[in-house]
C-alpha positions in Angstrom: 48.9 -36.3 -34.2 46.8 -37.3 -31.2 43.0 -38.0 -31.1 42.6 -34.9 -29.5 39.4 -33.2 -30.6 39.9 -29.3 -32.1 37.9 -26.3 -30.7 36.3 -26.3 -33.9 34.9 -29.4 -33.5 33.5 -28.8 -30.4 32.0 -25.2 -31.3 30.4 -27.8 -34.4 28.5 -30.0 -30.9 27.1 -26.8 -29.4 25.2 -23.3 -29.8 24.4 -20.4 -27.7 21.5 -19.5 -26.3 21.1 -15.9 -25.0 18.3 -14.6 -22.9 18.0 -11.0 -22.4 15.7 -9.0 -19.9 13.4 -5.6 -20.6 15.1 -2.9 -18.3 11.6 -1.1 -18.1 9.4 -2.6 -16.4 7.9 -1.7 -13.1 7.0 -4.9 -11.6 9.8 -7.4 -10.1 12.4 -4.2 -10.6 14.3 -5.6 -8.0 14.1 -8.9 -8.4 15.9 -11.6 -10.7 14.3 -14.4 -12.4 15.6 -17.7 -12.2 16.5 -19.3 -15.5 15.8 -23.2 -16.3 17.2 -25.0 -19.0 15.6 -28.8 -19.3 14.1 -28.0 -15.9 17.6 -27.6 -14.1 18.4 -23.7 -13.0 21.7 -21.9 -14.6 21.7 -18.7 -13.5 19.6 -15.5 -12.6 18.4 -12.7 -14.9 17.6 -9.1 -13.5 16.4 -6.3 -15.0 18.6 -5.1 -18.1 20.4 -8.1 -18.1 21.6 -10.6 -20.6 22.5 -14.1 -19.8 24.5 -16.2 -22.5 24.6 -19.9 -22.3 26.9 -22.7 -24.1 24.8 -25.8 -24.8 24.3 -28.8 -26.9 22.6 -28.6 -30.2 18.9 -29.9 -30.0 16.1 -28.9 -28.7 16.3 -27.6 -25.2 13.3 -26.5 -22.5 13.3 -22.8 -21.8 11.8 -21.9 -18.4 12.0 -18.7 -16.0 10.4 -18.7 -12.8 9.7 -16.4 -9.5 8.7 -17.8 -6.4 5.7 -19.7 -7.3 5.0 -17.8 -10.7 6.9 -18.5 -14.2 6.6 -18.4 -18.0 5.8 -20.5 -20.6 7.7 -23.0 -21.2 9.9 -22.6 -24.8 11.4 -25.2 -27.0 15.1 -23.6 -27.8 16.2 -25.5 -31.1 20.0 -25.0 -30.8 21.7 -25.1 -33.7 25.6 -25.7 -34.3 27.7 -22.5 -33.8 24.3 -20.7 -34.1 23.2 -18.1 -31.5 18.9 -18.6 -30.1 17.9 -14.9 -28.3 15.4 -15.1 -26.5 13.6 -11.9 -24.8 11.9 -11.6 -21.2 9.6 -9.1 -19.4 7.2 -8.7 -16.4 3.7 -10.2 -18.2 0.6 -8.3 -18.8 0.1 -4.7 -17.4 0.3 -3.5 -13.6 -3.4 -3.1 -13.1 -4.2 -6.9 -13.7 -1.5 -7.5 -11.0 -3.6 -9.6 -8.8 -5.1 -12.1 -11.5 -1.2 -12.6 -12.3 -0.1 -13.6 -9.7 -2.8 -16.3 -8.9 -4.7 -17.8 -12.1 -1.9 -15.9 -14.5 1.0 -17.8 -12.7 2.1 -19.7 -15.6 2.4 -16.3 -17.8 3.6 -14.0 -15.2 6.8 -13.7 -17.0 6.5 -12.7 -20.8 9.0 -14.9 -22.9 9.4 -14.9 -26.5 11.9 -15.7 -29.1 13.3 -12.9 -31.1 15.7 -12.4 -34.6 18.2 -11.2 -32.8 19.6 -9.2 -29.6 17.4 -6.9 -27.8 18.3 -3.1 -28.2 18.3 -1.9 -24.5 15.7 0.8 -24.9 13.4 2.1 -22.1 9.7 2.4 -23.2 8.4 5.7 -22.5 5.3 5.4 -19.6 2.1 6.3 -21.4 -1.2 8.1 -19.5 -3.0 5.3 -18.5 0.4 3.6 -16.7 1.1 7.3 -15.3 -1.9 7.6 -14.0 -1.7 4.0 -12.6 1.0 5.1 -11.4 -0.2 7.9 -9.5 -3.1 6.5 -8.3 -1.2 3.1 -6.2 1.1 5.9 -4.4 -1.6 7.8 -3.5 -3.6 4.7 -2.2 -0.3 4.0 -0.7 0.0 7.4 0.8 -3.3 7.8 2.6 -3.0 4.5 4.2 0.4 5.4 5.6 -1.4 9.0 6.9 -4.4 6.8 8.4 -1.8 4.6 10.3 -0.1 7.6 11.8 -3.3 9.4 12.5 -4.8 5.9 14.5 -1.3 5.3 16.3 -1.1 9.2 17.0 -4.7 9.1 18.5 -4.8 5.9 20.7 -1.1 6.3 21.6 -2.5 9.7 23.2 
């Protein structure tokens, strides 16, 4: 027989590592975030996604970034025909949006390890995130009204 290694023993030299994304979440709906493994990108994530990666066992640098923002950065232990999940969100709440975008940065994006896969379950919105809510469409609102009032007036 020839030296030709099996696929078992190349399922023994690596593990999985799968990183799966909150589909609630108001913040960066419509944006993916870009996924770095030992500081080189392999893919994008969006919202309600799952992304599932082959790599060597070890220990492996787990990274997501968006434009100039990020997350932690994770050690991944990978582990021989084992499976690492991983779970990802939009950081913090919607009211502190400002501080996370400048001295929040580096946790902009939430990243944690988890047991296992994430259930794909929307979290309900509660009062306070209604209300939130309600409040930044309304600000939203009467600026666009004050715009068309000022153009409307000194357009004549």
């Amino acid at each position: 027989m020839d030296n030709v290694p099996s696929a078992d023993a190349d399922r023994q030299k690596q593990g999985t590592l799968v990183v799966s994304r909150a589909p609630d979440g108001g913040r960066d709906q419509f944006r993916r975030y870009k996924v770095f493994i030992d500081d080189t990108q392999v893919g994008l994530i969006g919202r309600g996604q799952t992304l599932r990666l082959d790599l060597p066992v070890g220990p492996h640098r787990l990274q997501l970034r968006i434009a100039w923002c990020s997350s932690p950065t994770l050690t991944a232990m990978v582990e021989p025909g084992e499976t690492t999940y991983f779970r990802c969100a939009p950081g913090g709440e919607p009211a502190e949006a400002l501080s996370a975008v400048t001295v929040g940065a580096a946790d902009y994006i939430a990243l944690q390890q988890t047991d296992g896969p994430m259930e794909a379950t929307r979290a309900p919105r509660n009062g306070t995130t209604r209300f939130q809510l309600a409040t930044a469409l309304g600000f939203l609102g009467g600026c666009l009204a004050l715009i068309a009032a000022w153009t409307w007036h000194w357009a004549g």
